[in-house]
N, C-alpha and C positions, 0 to 999 in steps of 0.2 A: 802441623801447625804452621811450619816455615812455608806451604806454598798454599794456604790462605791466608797469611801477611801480605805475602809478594800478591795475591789475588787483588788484595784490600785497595793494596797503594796503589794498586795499575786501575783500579776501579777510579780511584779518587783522581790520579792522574789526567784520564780521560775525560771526567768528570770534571776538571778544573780546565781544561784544552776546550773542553767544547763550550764552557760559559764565555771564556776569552774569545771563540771564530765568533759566537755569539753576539757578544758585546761590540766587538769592533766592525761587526757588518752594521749593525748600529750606529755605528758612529758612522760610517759609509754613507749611510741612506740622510744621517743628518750633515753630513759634506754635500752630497748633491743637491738637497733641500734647501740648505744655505746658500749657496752657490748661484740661487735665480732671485731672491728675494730683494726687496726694494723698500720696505722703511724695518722699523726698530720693531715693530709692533709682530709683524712676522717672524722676524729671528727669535723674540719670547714667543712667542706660542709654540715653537719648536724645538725650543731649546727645553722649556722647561715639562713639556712629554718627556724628553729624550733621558733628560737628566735622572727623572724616578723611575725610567725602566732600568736606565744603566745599574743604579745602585738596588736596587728594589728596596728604598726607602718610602718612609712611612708619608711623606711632603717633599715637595722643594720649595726654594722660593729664586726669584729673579731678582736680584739688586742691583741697581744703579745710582751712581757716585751724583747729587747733586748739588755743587759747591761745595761745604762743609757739612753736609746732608747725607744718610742713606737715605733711599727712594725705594721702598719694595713694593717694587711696579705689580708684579703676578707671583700667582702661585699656583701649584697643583700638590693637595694634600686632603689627608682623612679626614680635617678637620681644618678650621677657619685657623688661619697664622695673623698675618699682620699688609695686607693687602692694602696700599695706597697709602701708608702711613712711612712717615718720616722722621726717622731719628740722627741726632747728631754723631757723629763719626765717631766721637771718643766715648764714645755711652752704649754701642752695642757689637755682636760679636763679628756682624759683618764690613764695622768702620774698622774693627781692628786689623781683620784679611790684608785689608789696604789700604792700611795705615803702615802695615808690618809688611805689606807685600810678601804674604804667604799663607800656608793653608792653616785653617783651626782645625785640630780634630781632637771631640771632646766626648769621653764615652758617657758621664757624668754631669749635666748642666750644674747641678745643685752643688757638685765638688770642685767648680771654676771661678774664679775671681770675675774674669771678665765678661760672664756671664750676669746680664741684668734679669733680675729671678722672678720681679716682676711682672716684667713683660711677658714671660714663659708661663705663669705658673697658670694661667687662663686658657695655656695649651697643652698639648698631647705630647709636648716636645721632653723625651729622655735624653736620647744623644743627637750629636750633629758634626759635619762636616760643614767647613764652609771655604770657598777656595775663591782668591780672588782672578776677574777679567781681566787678563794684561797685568803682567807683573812689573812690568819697568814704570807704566803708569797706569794704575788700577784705572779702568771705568766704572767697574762695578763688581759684583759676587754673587756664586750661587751656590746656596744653600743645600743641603738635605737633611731629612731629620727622622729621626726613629722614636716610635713610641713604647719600645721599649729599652733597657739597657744593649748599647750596641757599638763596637769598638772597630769603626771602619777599617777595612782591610786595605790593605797598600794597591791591590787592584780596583778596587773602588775610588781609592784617592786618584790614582795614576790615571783610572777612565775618564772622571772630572775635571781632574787638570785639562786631559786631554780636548773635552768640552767647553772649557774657557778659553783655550788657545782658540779652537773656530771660532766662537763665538767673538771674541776679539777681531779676527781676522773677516768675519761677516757685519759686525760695527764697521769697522772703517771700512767698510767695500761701501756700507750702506749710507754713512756721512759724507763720500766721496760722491757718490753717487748724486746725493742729494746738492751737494756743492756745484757739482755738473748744471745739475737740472736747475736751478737756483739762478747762475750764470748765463747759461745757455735762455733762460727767461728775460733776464735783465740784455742780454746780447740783443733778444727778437723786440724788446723794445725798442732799442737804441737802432737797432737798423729801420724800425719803422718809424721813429720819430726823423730818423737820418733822412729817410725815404721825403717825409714830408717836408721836412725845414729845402734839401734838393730841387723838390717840384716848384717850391715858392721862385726860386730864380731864375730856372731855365722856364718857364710858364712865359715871361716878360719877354725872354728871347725868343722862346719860339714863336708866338704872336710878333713881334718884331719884324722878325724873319720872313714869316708865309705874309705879311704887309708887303715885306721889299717884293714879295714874289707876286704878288699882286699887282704890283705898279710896275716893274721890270721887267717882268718877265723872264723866261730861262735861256734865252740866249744871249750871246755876249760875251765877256767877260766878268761884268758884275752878275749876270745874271745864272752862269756857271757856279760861281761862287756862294750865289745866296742857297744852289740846291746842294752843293756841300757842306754847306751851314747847318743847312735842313737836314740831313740826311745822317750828319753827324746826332744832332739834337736827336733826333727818334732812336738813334741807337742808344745814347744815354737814358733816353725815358728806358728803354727796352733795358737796359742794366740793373736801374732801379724798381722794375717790375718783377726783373728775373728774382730779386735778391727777398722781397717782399712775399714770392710767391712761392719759395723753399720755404720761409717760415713761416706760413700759413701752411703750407700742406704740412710738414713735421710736424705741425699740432693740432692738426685736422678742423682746422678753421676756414677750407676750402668745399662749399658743396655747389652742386651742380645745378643749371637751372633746364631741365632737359626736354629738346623740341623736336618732332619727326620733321628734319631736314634732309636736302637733297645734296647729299654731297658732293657728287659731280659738280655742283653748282657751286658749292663753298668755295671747292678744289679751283674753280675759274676764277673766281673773284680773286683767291689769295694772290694767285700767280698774277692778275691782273694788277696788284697791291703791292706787287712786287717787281713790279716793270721795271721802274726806272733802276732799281738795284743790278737787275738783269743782263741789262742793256750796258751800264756803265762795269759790268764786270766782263764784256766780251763773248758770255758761255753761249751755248746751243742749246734750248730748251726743248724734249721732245715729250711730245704728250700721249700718252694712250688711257684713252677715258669714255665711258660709256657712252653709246649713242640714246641711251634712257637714260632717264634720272637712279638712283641711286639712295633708297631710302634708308633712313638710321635715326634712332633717339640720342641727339648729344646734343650739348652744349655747344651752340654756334661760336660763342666769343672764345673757348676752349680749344675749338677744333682750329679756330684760325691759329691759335697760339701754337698749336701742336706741328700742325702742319708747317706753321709760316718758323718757326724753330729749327726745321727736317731743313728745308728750303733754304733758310740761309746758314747756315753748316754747310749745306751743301754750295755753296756759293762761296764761303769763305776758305775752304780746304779744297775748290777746284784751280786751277791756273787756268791762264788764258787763253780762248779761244776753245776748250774743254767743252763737253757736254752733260747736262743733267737729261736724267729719263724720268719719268713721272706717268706711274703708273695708277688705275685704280680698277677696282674688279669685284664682282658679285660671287664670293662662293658658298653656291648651296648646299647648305647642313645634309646630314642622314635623316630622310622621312619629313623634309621640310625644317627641322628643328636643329639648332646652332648654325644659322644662316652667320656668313660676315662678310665687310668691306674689308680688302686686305690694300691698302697702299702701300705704295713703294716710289722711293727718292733712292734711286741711285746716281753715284758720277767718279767721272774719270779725274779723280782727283788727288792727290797723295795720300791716301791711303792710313788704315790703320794699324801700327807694332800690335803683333797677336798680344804683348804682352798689357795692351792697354785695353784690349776689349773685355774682359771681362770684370774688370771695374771704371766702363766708360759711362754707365748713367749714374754713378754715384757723385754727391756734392763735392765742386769743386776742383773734380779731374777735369785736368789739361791734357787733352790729344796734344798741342803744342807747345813742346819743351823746348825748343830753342831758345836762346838766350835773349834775342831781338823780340821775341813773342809775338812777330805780324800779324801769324792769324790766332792767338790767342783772346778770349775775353774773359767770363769771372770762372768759368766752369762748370755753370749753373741749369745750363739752357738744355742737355738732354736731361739731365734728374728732371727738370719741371716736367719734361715729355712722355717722361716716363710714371712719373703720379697721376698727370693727369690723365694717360689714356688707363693706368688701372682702376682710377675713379669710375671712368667708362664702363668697366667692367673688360677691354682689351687687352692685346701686347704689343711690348715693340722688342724689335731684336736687331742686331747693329751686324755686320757681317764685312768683309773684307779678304781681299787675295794677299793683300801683303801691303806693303809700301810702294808708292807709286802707281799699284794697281785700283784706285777707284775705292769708291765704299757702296753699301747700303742700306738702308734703312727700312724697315717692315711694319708697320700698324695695322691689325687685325681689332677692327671693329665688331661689337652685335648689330647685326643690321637686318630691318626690314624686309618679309616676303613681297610684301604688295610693290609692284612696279609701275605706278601710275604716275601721269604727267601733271604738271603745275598748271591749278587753274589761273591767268595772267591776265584777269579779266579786269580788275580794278586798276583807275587810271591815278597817279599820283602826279599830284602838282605839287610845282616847284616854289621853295621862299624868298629863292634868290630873285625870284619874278613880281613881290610883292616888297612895299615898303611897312618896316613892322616898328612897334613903341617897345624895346629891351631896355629892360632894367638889371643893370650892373650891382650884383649886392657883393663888395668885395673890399677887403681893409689891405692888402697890398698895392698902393700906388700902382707901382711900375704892372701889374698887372692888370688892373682897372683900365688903364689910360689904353695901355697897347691893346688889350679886348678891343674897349672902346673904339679905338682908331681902326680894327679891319674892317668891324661890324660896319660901321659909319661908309667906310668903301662899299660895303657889299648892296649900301642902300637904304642900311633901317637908321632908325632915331633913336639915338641911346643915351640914357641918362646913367648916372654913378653913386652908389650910397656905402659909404664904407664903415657901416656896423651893420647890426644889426635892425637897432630899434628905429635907426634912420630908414633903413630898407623896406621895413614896413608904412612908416609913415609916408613914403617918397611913391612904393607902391598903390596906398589907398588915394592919393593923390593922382596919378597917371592914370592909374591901372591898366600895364602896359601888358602888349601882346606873349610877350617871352618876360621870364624872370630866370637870369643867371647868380644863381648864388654859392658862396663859397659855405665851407662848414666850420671852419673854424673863425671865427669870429668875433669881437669883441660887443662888450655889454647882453649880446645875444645870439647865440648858434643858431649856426641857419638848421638844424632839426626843428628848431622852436617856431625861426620864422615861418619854415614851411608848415610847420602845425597850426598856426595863426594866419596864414594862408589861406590854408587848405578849410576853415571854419569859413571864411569870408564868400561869399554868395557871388561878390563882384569878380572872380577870380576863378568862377566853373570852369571859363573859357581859355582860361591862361593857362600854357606849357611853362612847368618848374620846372627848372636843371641843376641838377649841385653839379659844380665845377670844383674840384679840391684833389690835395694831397695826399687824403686819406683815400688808400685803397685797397683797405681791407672787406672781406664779404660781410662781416658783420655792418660797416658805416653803408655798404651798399643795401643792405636789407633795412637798418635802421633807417637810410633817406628817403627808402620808398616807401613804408611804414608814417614816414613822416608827412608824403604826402608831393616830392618829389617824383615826375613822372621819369626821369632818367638820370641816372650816374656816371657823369664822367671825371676823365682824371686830367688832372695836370702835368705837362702841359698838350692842351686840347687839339688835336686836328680838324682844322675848321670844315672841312669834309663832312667828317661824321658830325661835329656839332650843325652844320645843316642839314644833312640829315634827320635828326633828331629832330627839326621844327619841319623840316620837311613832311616827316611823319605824323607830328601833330594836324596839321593842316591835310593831309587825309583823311585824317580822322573825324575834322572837324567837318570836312565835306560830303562823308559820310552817312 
């Protein structure tokens, strides 16, 4: 008899040992499930599985605290509880948990005061347990409940506890969370309103500027100084582009407009775009770049950004007299298939601490710590280089001997098999050769006038309307060759005017241009949608803005 006792209790023993690995791999699997979630809605769907395997109760239910309110969000049970219904804290048994900051455990509903017998008697509910979220300050309670008479056991209690402490500790990851994201929304506003109210003042100087440079010319002494002027201004747009263009990509409001271009060709243009930068920084430019063109599907205005990014890093972290390599090259895939362009920006220039390479494309990291910060900017300019060539669908990789010794930079494009050359058969005429009627649609003074005044140099005839409704009117009136208009605008956005535009017959022949602040992809899609044949930003390099009529007038000759 004495060693089928001692049988009995080792049976039970075991039997109690294996429900507990049991139980608490359970609770494991809902720690690591907890642990990735991201709103409230997720932690109840898991919580409240978890909660009726632990207990092998007959329901649960999910509570949360709302004002002087219980909230019993969800449930999982044999039968319908009380799902999306609200009762006041002092009137039922899960306001008590957390009112009392403590557990209920009632074998009996019918033999408990604070049990409303009511609400129960329309369910299956005999006994319950109810234990409250956070005990120093309830959020809420979770429930389980037995359809028969049932007098939770201290491992039952202790497992639930156990489940409200995560749960607690997954609430506030998740409201923190949210907090973040909340913030960081209101931040990506504020830097792109930042960005715009920015463009509105340096727009007047840069126009200002490339005027002095127009009439002076660049040698001299004032004429030294107006391309220092200038050269400053493009880096500050370039800061406010950078800043604009991490939160767009973080939110994935960056896509791609994508064209079989000739990269070897881009690759000259940048560096051509990049002269005077070049020049005034002393370096040795060596080039090794195909004697074919160079095919590949990307974003031209992308790839300028990419590369002209590589390029002045690389400029800014060389010293003097120092040299950059500038490589590009076709490697052919296995069997034809994962062909790519691999460039490379190297130079002998101080070099990158191992310690900073491997979170150098991340926002914000500074290669230059020193205290003076010469060659530091926002931080910004490899993370953009680094989104936009995975947009691409490429990589880039940053590489380094040490300090002092140089760097490199790698972008492995998908590129094109076909090797074929540029037909260069179309002839393009210039605007600067013709006098044109531009119409200024723009409510910034100091921007209007300074437009006005290069344009006026360059030869054409420009009128000014500084709203909207005027803009229109002032255009059916001329009906001028070029229409430059701004987007934000008073009594009517220039979307509108270019939609009213764009209806108007007299106006087939006219190139629209929005000129503005906004430069996010979405106002870019919206202004060509609207009827705008190009989008540029402020403040505008008169360059490419002739360009852009440049091009029209191919078009038109066409």
């Amino acid at each position: 008899m004495k060693n089928i006792l001692q049988s009995s209790i080792s049976q039970e023993q075991n039997s109690h040992q294996s429900y507990s690995i049991s139980s608490y791999n359970r609770l494991l699997v809902v720690v690591k499930d907890l642990a990735c979630v991201r709103t409230i809605e997720e932690i109840i769907e898991i919580v409240r599985l978890a909660a009726r395997d632990l207990t092998n109760a007959d329901g649960v239910t999910f509570v949360l605290r709302d004002g002087e309110c219980c909230h019993y969000v969800d449930e999982n049970a044999i039968g319908p509880l009380w799902k999306g219904m609200r009762f006041p804290l002092k009137s039922c048994i899960s306001g008590w948990a957390m009112l009392n900051k403590q557990a209920a455990v009632i074998e009996d509903i019918y033999q408990d005061a604070r049990i409303p017998l009511d609400a129960y008697k329309v369910t299956f509910v005999k006994s319950l347990v109810m234990v409250p979220i956070r005990i120093a300050d309830p959020l809420g309670a979770i429930g389980a409940y037995w359809s028969t008479p049932h007098l939770a056991t201290p491992e039952e209690i202790e497992l639930l506890e156990i489940l409200t402490d995560i749960t607690a500790v997954a609430i506030a990851n998740v409201q923190l969370f949210q907090k973040l994201t909340n913030q960081n929304a209101l931040k990506d506003k504020f830097i792109a309103m930042l960005a715009h109210e920015l463009r509105n003042p340096v727009a007047p100087i840069s126009n200002g500027v490339q005027l002095l440079k127009l009439k002076l010319g660049e040698t001299g002494a004032v004429g030294e100084t107006v391309l220092k002027m200038q050269h400053q201004i493009k880096h500050l747009s370039k800061l406010i582009d950078e800043l604009l263009d991490v939160s767009s990509i973080t939110y994935g409001k960056i896509s791609l407009n994508l064209e079989k271009v000739n990269l070897v060709e881009l690759v000259r243009q940048s560096l051509n775009d990049h002269a005077q930068a070049i020049k005034g920084s002393n370096l040795n430019i060596v080039q090794d770049l195909p004697n074919t063109p160079l095919w590949a599907y990307v974003d031209p205005t992308r790839f300028f950004q990419i590369f002209g990014n590589l390029l002045d890093n690389a400029l800014k972290f060389s010293n003097p007299d120092g040299t950059i390599w500038i490589s590009l090259s076709f490697l052919r895939g296995e069997n034809g298939l994962g062909s790519v362009a691999d460039l490379s920006v190297r130079d002998s220039g101080i070099g990158i601490e191992p310690t900073i390479l491997p979170e150098l494309f991340e926002p914000f990291t500074q290669a230059d710590r020193s205290l003076d910060r010469s060659r530091g900017g926002l931080g910004l300019g490899l993370s953009v280089v680094k989104s936009l060539v995975e947009l691409h669908g490429g990589n880039v990789e940053a590489s380094s001997r040490g300090i002092n010794l140089g760097a490199e930079f790698k972008v492995t494009l998908p590129a094109c098999e076909e090797m074929t050359t540029l037909d260069n058969n179309l002839e393009i005429i210039e605007a600067a050769n013709k006098s044109l009627k531009i119409l200024v649609i723009e409510d910034n003074d100091d921007s209007a006038t300074t437009l006005k005044a290069v344009l006026e140099y360059l030869g054409h005839e420009v009128s000014i309307a500084n709203n909207g409704i005027l803009g229109l009117q002032t255009a059916r009136e001329l009906e001028p060759h070029v229409i430059i208009c701004d987007i934000g605008l008073p009594e009517m956005d220039g979307f509108a005017v270019a939609q009213e535009l764009s209806k108007d017959s007299k106006f087939t022949h006219s190139i629209l241009i929005a000129l503005t602040g906004y430069s996010g992809q979405e106002e870019k899609e919206l202004a060509l949608k609207s009827g705008f044949k190009c989008h540029l930003i402020k403040p505008v390099d008169f360059e490419m803005l002739t360009a852009e009529i440049d091009r029209y007038f191919l078009v038109s000759a066409l």
